[in-house]
C-alpha positions, 0 to 999 in steps of 0.5 A: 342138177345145177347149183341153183336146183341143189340150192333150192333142194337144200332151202326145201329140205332145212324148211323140211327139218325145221318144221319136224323140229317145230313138231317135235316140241308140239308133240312133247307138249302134248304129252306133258299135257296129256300125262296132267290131264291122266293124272287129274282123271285118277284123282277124280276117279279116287275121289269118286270111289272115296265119296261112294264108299262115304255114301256106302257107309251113310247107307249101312248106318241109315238101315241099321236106324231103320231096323232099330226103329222098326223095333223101337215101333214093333214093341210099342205096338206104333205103326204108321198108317199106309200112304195111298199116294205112295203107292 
């Protein structure tokens, strides 16, 4: 191999080395970046399971008035008359 070809090889292989060193700190990045989107989904995901755990609760205090008004109108002997277009 002449000393122009070993020249030539070197350029190559520092180009080689550099561009690997520019894909190094792009993949590094990516993880910094991708560790803040996953830490973002499990917040969403906690907020989520907060909200449905409110709406839970909502839910268990809507059916207890429900009960306590079906007894409230039992009593009272009130009942509301059937709606055809519900049906």
């Amino acid at each position: 191999m002449t000393e122009r070809e070993e020249i030539a090889v070197l350029d190559y292989l520092k180009d080689i080395q550099a561009r690997l060193g520019r894909m190094e700190n792009d993949i590094s990045d990516i993880k910094v970046r991708l560790s803040s989107l996953e830490s973002g989904m499990a917040l969403m995901k906690q907020e989520m399971a907060h909200q449905s755990g409110e709406i839970a609760a909502i839910n268990a205090r809507l059916d207890r008035a429900d009960g306590r008004l079906t007894r409230i109108e039992t009593r009272l002997n009130i009942f509301e008359a059937p709606n055809p277009a519900a049906e």
